[in-house]
Backbone of each chain as ProteinMPNN parsed JSONL, in Angstrom:
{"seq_chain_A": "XXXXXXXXXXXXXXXXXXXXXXXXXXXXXXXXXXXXXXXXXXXXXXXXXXXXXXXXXXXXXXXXXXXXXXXXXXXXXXXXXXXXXXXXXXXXXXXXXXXXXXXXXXXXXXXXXXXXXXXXXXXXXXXXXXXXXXXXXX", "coords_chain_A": {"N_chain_A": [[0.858, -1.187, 0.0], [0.696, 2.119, -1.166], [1.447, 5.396, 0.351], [1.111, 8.802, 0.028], [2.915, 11.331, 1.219], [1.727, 13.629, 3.849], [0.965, 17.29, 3.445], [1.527, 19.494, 5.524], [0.356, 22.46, 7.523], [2.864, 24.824, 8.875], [5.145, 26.487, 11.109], [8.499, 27.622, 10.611], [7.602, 26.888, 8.1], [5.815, 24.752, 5.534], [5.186, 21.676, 6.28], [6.025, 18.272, 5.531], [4.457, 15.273, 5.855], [4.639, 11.509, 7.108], [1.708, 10.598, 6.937], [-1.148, 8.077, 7.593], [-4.174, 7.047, 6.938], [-6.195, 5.618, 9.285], [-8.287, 3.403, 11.007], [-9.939, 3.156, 14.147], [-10.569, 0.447, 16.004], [-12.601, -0.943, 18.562], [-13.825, -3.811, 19.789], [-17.315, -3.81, 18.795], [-17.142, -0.881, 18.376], [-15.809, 1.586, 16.279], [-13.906, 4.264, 15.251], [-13.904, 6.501, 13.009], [-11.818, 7.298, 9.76], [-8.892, 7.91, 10.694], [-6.272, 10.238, 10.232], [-2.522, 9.209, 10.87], [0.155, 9.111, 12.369], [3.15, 7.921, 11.084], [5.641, 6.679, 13.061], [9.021, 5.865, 13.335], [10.535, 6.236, 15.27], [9.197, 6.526, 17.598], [9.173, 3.727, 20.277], [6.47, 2.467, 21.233], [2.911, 2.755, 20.198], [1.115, 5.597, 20.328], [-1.917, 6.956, 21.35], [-4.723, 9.2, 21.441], [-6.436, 10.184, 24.606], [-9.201, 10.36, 23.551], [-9.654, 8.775, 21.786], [-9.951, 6.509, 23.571], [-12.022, 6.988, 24.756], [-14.154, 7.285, 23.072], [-14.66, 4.929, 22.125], [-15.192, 3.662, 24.117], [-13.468, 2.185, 26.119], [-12.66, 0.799, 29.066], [-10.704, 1.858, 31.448], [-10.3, 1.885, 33.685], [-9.034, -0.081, 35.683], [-6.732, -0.343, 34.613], [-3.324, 0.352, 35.619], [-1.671, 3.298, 35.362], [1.117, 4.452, 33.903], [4.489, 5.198, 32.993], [5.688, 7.081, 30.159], [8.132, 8.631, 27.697], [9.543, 11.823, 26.366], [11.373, 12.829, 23.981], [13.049, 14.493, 25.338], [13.184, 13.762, 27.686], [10.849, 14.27, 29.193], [8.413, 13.291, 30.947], [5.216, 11.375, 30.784], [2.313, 10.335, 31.414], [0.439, 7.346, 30.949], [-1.615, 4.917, 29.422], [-1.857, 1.045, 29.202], [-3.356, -0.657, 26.475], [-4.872, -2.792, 24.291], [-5.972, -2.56, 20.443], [-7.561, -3.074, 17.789], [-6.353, -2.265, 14.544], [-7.397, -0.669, 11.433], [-6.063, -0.477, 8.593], [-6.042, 0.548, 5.512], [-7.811, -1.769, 4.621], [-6.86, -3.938, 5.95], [-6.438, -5.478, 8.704], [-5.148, -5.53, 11.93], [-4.297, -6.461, 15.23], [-2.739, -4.425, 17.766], [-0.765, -3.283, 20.01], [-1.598, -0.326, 22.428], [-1.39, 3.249, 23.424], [-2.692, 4.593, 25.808], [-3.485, 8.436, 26.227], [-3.3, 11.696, 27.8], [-1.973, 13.645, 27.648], [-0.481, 13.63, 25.63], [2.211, 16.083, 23.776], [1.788, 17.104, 21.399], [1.484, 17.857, 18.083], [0.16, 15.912, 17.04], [-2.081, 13.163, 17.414], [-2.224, 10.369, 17.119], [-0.142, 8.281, 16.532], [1.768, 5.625, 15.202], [3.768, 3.517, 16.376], [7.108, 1.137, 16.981], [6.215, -0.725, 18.71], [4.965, -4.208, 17.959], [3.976, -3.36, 15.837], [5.065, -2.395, 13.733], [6.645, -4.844, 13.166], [4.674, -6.294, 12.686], [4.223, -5.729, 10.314], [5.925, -4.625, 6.531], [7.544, -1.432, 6.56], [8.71, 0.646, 4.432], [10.236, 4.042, 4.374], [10.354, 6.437, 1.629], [11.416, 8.369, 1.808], [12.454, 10.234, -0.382], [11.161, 10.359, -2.817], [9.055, 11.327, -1.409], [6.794, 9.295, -0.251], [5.15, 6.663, 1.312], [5.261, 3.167, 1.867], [3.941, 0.589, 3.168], [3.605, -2.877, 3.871], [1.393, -5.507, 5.136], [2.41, -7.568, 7.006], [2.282, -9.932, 8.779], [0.21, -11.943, 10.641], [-2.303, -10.81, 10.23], [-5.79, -9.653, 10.981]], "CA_chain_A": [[0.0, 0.0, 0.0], [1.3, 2.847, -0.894], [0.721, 6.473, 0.807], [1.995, 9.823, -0.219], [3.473, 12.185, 2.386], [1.073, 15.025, 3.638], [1.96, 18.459, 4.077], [0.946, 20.292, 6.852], [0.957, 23.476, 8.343], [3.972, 24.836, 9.536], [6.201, 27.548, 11.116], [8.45, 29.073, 9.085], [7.445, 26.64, 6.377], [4.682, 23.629, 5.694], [6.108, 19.689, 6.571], [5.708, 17.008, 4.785], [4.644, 13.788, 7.223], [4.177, 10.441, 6.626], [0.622, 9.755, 7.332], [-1.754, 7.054, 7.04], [-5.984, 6.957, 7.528], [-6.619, 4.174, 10.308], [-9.52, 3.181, 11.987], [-9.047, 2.045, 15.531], [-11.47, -0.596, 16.21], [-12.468, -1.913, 19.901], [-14.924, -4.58, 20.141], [-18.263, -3.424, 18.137], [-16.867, 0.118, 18.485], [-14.962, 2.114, 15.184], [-13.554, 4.939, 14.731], [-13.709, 7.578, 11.138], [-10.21, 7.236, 9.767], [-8.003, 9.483, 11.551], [-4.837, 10.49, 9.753], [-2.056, 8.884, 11.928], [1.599, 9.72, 11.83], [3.682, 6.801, 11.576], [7.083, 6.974, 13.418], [9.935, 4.668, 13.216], [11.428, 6.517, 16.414], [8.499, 5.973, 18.961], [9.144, 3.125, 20.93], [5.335, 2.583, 21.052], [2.234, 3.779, 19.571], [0.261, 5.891, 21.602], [-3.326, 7.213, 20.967], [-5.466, 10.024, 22.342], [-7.549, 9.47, 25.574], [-10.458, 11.01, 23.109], [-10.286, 7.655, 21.219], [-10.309, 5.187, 23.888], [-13.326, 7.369, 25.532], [-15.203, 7.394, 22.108], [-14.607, 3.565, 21.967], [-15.249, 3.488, 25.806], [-12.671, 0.986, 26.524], [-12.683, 1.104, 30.201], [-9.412, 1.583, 31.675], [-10.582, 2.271, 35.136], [-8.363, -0.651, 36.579], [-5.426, 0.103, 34.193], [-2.658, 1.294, 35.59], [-1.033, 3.974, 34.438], [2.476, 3.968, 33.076], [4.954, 6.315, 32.1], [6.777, 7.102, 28.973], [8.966, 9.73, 27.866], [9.529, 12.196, 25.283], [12.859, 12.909, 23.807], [13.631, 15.585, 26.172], [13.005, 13.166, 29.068], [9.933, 14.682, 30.094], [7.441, 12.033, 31.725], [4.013, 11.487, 30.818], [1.374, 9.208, 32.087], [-0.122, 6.915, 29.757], [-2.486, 3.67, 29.933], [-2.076, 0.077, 28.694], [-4.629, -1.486, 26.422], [-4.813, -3.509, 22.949], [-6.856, -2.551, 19.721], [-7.686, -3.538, 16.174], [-6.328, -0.898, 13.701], [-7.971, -0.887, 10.638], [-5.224, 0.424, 7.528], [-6.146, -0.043, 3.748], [-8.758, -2.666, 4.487], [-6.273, -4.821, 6.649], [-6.784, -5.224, 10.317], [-3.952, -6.054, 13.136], [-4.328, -6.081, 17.075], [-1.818, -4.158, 18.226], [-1.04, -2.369, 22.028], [-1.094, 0.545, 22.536], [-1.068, 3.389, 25.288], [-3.431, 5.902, 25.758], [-2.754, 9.64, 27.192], [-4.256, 12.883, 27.453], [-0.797, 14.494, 27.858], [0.494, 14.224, 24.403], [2.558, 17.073, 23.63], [2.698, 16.83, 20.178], [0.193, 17.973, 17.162], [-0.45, 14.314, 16.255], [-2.636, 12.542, 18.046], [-2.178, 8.963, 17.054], [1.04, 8.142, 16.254], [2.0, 4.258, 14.889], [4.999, 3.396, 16.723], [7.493, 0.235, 16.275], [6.054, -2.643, 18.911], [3.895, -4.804, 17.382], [3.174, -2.523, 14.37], [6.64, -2.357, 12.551], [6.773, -6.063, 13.633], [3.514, -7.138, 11.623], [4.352, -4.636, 8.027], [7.186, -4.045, 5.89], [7.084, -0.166, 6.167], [9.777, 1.49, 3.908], [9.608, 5.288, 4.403], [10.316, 7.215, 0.582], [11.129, 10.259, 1.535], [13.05, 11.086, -1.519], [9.623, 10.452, -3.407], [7.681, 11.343, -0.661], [5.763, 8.07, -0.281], [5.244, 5.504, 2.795], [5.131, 1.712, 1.28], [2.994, -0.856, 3.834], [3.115, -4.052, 3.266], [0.962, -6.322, 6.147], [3.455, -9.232, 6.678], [1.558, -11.177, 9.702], [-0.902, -11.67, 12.169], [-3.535, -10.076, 10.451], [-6.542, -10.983, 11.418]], "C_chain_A": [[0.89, 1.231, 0.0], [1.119, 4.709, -0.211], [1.535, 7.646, 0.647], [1.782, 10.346, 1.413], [2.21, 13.305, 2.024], [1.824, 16.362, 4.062], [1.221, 19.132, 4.686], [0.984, 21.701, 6.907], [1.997, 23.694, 8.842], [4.776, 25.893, 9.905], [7.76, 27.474, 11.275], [7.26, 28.478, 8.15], [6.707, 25.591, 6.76], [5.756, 22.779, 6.128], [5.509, 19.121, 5.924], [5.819, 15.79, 6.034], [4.459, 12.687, 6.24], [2.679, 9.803, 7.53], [-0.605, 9.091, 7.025], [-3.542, 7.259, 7.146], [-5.794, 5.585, 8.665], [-8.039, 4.461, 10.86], [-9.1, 2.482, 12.963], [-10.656, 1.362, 15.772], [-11.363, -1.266, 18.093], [-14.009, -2.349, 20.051], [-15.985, -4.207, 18.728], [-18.119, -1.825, 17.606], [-16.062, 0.721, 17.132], [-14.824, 3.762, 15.306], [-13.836, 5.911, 13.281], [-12.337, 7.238, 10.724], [-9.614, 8.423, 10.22], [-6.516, 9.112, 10.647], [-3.542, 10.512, 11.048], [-0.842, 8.992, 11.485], [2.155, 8.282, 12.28], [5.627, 6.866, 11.761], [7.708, 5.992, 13.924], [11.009, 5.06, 14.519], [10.542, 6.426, 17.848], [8.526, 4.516, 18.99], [7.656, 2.244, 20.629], [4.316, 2.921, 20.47], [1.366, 4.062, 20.959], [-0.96, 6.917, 20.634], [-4.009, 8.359, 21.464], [-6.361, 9.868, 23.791], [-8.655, 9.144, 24.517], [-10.727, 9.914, 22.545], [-10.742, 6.468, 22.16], [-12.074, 5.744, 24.723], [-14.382, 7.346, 24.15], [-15.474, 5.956, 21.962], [-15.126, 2.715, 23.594], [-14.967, 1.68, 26.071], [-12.383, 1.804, 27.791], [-11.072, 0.856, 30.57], [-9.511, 1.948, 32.87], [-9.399, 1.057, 36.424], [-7.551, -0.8, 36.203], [-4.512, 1.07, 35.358], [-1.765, 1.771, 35.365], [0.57, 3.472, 34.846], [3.4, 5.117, 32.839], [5.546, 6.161, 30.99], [7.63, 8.561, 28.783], [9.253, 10.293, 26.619], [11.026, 12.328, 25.157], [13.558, 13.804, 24.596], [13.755, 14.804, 27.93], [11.935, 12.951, 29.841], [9.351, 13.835, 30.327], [5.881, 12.162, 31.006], [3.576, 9.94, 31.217], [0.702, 8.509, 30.974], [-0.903, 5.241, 30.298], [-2.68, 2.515, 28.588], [-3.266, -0.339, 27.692], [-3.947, -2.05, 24.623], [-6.299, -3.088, 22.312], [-6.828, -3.194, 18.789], [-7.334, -1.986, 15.233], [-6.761, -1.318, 12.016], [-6.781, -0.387, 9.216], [-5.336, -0.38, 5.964], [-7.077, -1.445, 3.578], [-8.173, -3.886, 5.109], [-6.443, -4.266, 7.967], [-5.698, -5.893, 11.091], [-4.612, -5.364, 14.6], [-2.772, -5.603, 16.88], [-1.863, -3.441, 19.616], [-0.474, -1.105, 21.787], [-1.326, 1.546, 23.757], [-1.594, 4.834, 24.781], [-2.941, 6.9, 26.939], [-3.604, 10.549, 26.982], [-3.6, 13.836, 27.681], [-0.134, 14.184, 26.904], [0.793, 15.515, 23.944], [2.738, 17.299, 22.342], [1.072, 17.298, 19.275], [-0.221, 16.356, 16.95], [-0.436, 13.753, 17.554], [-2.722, 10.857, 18.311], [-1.063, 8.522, 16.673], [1.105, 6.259, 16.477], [3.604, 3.863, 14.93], [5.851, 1.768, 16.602], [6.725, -1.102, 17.184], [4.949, -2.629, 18.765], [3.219, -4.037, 16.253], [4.437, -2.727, 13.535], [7.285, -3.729, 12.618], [5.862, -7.095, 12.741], [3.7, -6.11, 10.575], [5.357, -4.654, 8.023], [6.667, -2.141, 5.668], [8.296, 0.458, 5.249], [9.659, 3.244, 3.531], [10.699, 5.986, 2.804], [10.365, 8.297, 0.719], [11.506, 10.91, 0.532], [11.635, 11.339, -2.43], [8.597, 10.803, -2.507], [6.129, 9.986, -0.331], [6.241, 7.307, 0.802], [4.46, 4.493, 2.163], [4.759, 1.103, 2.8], [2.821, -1.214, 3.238], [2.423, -4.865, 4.865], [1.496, -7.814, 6.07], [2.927, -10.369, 7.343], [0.941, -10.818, 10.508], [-1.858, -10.792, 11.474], [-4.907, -10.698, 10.419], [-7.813, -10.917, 10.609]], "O_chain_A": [[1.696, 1.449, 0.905], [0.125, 5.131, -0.802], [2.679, 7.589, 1.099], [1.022, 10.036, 2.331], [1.783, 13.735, 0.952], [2.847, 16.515, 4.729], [0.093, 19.354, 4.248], [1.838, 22.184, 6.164], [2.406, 22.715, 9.467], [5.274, 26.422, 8.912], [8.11, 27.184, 12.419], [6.338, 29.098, 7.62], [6.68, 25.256, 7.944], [6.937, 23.082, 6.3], [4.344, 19.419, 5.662], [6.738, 15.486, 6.794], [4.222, 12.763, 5.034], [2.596, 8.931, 8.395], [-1.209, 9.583, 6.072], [-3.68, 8.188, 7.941], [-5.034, 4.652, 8.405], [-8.65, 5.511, 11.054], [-8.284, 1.56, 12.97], [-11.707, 1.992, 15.653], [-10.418, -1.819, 18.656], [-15.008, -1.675, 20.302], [-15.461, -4.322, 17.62], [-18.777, -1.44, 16.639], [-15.34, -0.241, 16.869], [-15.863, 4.402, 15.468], [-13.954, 5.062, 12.397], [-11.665, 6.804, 11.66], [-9.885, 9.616, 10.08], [-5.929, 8.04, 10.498], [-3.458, 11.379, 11.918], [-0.637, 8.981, 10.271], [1.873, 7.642, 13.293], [6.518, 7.028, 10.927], [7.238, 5.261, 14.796], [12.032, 4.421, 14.766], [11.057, 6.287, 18.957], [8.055, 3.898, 18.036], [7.727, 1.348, 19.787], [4.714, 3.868, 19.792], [1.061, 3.427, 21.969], [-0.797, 7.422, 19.523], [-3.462, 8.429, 22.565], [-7.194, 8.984, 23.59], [-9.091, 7.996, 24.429], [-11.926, 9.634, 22.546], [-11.589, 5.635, 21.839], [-12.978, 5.0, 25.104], [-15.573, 7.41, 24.452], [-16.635, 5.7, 21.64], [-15.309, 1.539, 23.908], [-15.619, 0.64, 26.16], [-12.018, 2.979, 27.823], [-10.368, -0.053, 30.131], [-8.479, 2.517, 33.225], [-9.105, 1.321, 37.59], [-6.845, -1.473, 36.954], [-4.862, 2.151, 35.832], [-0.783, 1.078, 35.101], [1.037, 2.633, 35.616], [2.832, 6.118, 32.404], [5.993, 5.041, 30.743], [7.708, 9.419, 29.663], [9.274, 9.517, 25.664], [11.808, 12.004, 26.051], [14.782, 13.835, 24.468], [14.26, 15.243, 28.963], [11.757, 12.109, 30.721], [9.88, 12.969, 29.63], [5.528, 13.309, 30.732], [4.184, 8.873, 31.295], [0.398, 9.206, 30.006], [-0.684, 4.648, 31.354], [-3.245, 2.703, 27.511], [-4.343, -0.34, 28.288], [-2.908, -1.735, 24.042], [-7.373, -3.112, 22.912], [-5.984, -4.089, 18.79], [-7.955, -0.924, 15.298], [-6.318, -2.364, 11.54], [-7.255, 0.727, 8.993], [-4.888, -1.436, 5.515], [-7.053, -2.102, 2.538], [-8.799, -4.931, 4.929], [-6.555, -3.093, 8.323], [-5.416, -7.02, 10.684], [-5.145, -4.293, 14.891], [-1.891, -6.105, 16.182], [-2.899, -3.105, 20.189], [0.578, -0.771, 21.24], [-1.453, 1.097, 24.896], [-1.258, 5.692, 23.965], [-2.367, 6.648, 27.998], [-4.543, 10.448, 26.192], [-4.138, 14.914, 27.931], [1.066, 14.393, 27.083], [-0.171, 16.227, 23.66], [3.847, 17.713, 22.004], [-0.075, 17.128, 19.687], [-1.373, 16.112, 16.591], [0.422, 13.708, 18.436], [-3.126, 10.258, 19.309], [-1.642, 7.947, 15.752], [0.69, 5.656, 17.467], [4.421, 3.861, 14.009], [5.103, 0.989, 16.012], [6.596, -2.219, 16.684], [4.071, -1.817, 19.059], [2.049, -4.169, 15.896], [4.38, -3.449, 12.539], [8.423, -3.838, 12.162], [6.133, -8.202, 12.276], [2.62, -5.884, 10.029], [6.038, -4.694, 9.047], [5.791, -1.694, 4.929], [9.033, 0.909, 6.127], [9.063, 3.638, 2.529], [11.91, 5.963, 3.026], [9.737, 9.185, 0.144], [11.094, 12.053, 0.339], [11.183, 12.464, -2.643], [7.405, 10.622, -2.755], [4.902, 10.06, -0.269], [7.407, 7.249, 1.191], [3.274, 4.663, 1.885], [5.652, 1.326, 3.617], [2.24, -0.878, 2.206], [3.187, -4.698, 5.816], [1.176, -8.797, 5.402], [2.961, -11.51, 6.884], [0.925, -9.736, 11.096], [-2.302, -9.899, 12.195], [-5.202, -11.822, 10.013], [-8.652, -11.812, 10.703]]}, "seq_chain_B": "XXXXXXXXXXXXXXXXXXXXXXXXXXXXXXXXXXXXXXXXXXXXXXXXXXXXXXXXXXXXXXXXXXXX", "coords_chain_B": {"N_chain_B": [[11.184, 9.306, -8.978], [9.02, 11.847, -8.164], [5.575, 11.186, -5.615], [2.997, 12.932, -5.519], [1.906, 14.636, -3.294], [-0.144, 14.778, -0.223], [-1.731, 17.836, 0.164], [-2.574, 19.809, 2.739], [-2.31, 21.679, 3.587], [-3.3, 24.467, 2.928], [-6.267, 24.23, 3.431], [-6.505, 23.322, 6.473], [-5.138, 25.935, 7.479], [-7.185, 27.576, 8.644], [-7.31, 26.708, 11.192], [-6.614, 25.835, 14.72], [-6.925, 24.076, 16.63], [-8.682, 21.429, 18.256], [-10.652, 19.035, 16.251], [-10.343, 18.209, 12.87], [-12.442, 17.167, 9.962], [-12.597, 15.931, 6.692], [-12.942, 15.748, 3.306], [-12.444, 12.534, 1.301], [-11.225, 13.089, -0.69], [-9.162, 14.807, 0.28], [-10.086, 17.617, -0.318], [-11.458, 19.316, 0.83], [-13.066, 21.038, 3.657], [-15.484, 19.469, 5.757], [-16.624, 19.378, 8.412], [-15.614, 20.74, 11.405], [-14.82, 20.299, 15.886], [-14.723, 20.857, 18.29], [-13.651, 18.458, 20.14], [-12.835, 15.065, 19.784], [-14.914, 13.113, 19.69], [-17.205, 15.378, 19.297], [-17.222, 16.441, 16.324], [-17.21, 13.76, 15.448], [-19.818, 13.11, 15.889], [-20.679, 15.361, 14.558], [-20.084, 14.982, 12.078], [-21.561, 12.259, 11.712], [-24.253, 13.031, 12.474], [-24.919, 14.259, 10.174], [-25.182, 12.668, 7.971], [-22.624, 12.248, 6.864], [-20.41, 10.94, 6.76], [-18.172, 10.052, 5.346], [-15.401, 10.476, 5.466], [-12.316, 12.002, 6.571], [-10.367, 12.256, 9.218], [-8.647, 14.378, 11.102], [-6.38, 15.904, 14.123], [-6.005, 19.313, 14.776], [-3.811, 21.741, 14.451], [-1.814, 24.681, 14.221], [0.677, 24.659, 13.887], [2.469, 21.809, 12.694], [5.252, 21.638, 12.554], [8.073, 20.686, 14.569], [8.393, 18.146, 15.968], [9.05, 15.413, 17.481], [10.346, 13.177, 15.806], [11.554, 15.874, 14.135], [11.168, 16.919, 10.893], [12.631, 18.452, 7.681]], "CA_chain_B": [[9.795, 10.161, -9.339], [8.178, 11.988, -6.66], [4.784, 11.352, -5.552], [1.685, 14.063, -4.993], [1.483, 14.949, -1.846], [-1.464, 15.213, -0.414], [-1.486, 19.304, 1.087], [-3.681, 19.803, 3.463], [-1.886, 23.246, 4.279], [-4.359, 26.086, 2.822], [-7.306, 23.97, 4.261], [-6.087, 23.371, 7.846], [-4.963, 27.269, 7.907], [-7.937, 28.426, 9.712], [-7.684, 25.684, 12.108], [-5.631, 26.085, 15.424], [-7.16, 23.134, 18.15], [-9.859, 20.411, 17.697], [-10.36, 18.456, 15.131], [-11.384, 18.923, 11.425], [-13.175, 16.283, 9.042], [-11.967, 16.542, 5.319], [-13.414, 14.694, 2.188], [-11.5, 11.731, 1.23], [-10.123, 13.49, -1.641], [-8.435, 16.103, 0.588], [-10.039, 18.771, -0.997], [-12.994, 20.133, 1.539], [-13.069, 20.41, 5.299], [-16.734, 19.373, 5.976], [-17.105, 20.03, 9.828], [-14.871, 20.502, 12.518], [-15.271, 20.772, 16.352], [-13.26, 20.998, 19.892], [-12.866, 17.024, 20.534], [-13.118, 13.407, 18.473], [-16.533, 13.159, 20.072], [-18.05, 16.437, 18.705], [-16.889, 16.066, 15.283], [-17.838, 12.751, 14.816], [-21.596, 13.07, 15.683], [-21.274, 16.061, 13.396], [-20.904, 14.308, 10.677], [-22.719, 11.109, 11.62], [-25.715, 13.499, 12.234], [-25.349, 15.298, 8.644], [-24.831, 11.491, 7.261], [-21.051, 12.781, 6.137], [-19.406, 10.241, 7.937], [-17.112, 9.513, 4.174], [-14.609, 11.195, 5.613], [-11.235, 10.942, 7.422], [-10.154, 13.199, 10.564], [-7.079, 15.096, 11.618], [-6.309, 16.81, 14.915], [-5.877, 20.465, 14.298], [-2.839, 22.761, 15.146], [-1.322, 25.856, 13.896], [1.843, 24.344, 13.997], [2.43, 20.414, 12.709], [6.761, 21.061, 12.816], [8.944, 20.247, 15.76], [7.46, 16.938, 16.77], [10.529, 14.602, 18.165], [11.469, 13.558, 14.101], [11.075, 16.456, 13.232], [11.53, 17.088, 9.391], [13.345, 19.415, 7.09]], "C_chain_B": [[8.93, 10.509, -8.006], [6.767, 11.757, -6.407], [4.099, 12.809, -4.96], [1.652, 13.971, -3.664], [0.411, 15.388, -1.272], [-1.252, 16.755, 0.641], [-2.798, 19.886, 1.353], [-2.88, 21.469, 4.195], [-2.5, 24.468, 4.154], [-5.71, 25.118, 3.854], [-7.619, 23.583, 5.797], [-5.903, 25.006, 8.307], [-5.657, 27.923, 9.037], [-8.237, 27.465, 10.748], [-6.328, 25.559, 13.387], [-5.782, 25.156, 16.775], [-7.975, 22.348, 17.349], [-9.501, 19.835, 16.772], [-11.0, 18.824, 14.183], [-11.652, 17.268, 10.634], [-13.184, 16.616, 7.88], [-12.672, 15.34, 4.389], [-12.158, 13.898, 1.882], [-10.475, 12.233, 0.327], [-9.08, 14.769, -1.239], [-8.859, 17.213, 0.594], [-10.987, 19.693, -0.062], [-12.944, 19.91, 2.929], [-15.254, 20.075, 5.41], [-17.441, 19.577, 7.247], [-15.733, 19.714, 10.779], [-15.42, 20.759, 14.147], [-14.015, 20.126, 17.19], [-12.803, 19.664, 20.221], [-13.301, 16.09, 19.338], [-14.789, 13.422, 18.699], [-17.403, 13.748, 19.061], [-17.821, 16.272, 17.367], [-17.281, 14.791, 14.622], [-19.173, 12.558, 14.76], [-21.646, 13.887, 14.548], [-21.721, 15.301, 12.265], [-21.767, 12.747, 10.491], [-24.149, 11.684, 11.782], [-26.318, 14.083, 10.919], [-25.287, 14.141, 7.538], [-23.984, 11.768, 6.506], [-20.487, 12.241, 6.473], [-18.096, 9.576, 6.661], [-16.09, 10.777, 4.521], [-13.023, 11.403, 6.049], [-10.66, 12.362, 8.691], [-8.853, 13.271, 11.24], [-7.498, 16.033, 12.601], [-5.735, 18.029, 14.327], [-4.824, 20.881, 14.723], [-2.533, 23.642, 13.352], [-0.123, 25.303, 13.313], [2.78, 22.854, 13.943], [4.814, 19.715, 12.561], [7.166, 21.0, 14.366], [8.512, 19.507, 16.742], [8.873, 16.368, 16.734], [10.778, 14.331, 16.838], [11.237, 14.506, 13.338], [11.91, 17.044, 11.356], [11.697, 18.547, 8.821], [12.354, 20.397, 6.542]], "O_chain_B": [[8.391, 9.79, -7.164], [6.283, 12.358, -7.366], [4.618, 13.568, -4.142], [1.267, 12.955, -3.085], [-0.1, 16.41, -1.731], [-0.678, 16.699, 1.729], [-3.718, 20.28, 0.635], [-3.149, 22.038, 5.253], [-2.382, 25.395, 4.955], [-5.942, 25.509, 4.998], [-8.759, 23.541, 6.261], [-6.431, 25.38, 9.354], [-5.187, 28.545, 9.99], [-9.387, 27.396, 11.183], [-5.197, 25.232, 13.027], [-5.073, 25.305, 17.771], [-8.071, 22.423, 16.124], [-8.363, 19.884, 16.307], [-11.99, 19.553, 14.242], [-10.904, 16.33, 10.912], [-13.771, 17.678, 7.674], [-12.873, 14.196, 4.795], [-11.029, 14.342, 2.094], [-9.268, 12.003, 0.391], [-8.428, 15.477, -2.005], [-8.319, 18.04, 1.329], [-11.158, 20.863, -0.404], [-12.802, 18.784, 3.408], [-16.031, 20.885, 4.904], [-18.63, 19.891, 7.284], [-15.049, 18.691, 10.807], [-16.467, 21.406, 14.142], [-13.026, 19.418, 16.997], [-11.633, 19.556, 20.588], [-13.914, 16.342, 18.3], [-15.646, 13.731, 17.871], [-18.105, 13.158, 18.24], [-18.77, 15.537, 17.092], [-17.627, 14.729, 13.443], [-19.734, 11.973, 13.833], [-22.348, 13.565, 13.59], [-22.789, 15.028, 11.716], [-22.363, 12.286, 9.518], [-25.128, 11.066, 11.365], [-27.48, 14.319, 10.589], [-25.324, 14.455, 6.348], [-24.269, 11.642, 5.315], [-19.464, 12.859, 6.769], [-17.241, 8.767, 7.021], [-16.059, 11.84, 3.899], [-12.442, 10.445, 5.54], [-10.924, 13.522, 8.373], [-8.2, 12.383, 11.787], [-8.449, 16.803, 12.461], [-4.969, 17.872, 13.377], [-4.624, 20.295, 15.787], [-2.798, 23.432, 12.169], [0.053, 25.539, 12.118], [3.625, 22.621, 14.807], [5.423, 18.646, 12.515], [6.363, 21.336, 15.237], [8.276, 19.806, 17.913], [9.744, 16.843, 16.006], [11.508, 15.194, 16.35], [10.836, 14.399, 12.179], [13.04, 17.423, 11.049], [11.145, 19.557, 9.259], [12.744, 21.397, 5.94]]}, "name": "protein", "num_of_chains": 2, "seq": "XXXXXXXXXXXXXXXXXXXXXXXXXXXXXXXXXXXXXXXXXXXXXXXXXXXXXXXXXXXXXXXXXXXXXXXXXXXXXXXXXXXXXXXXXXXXXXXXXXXXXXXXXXXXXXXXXXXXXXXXXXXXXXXXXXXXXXXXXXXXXXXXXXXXXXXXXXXXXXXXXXXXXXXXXXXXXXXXXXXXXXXXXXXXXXXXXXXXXXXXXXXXXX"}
């Protein structure tokens, strides 16, 4: 699958990202596709609270977690596993909800268990992000 | 050969929080509002739900990779 780079907003100047549509899927529950940034330097993927509360995946006896941004800083974040929906292929993967992302992008597709099940090869010279779904999908 | 990019940069412009809801082809914001929530009834109440949804900012550089 292949996906051109979008370009954003930006100060000075626009960006070019690499991002994808997903649907996050929990249980009977879906998502719209949300344009999700996929980064080969988070550790993790992590999600918005706003999705797991629209999906109302209870996380009331989760507990929280930290992680850390590149500066060190701490944030709090909460365990759980979804279904992500990308190009008409579906994978469980875990991920870790917050409501202290510091970052314009809200969903971000980080390496465990996502860069583990696809071949992603990022194109930046062409601007294009190649997924391929290698396993486990379900 | 480079690909098209899809530029979502004049139609995000007037958009600085929340989220916005864009036609698949990029080309149209169709409703936006302050959380995932609000935005998504929008358009499941206006039966617009062919859509795909980006958080909003002003400002989409100097995220940890951030790019040239």
């Amino acid at each position: 699958m292949n996906f051109p780079y979008t370009t954003l907003p930006g100060i000075p100047k626009d960006t070019k990202r690499p991002l994808i549509p997903a649907k996050f899927i929990y249980k009977d529950k879906s998502t719209l596709p949300i344009l999700t940034l996929v980064d080969s330097g988070a550790d993790y993927s992590y999600l918005t609270m706003e999705i797991a509360q629209l999906l109302e995946i209870d996380l009331k006896n989760v507990k929280f977690e930290k992680s850390f941004g590149i500066n060190g800083s701490a944030f709090l974040c909460y365990h759980s596993k979804i279904t992500i929906e990308i190009g008409g292929h579906q994978l469980d993967i875990p991920v870790r909800f917050s409501n202290q992302l510091n970052t314009p992008f809200k969903c971000v597709l980080g390496q465990e268990n996502f860069f583990s099940k696809t071949r992603i090869v990022f194109e930046r010279y062409k601007w294009n992000l190649d997924i391929k779904v290698i396993e486990n999908e379900k | 050969m480079h690909m098209q990019t899809i530029n979502l940069s004049k139609i995000l412009k007037n958009f600085s929080s929340g989220w916005v809801a864009i036609t698949p082809d990029y080309k149209r914001v169709v409703a936006s509002g302050r959380t995932l929530k609000e935005v998504t009834d929008k358009v499941l109440k206006e039966k617009q739900d062919d859509v795909v949804l980006i958080p909003a900012s002003k400002n989409y550089r100097g995220f940890i990779t951030s790019a040239s």
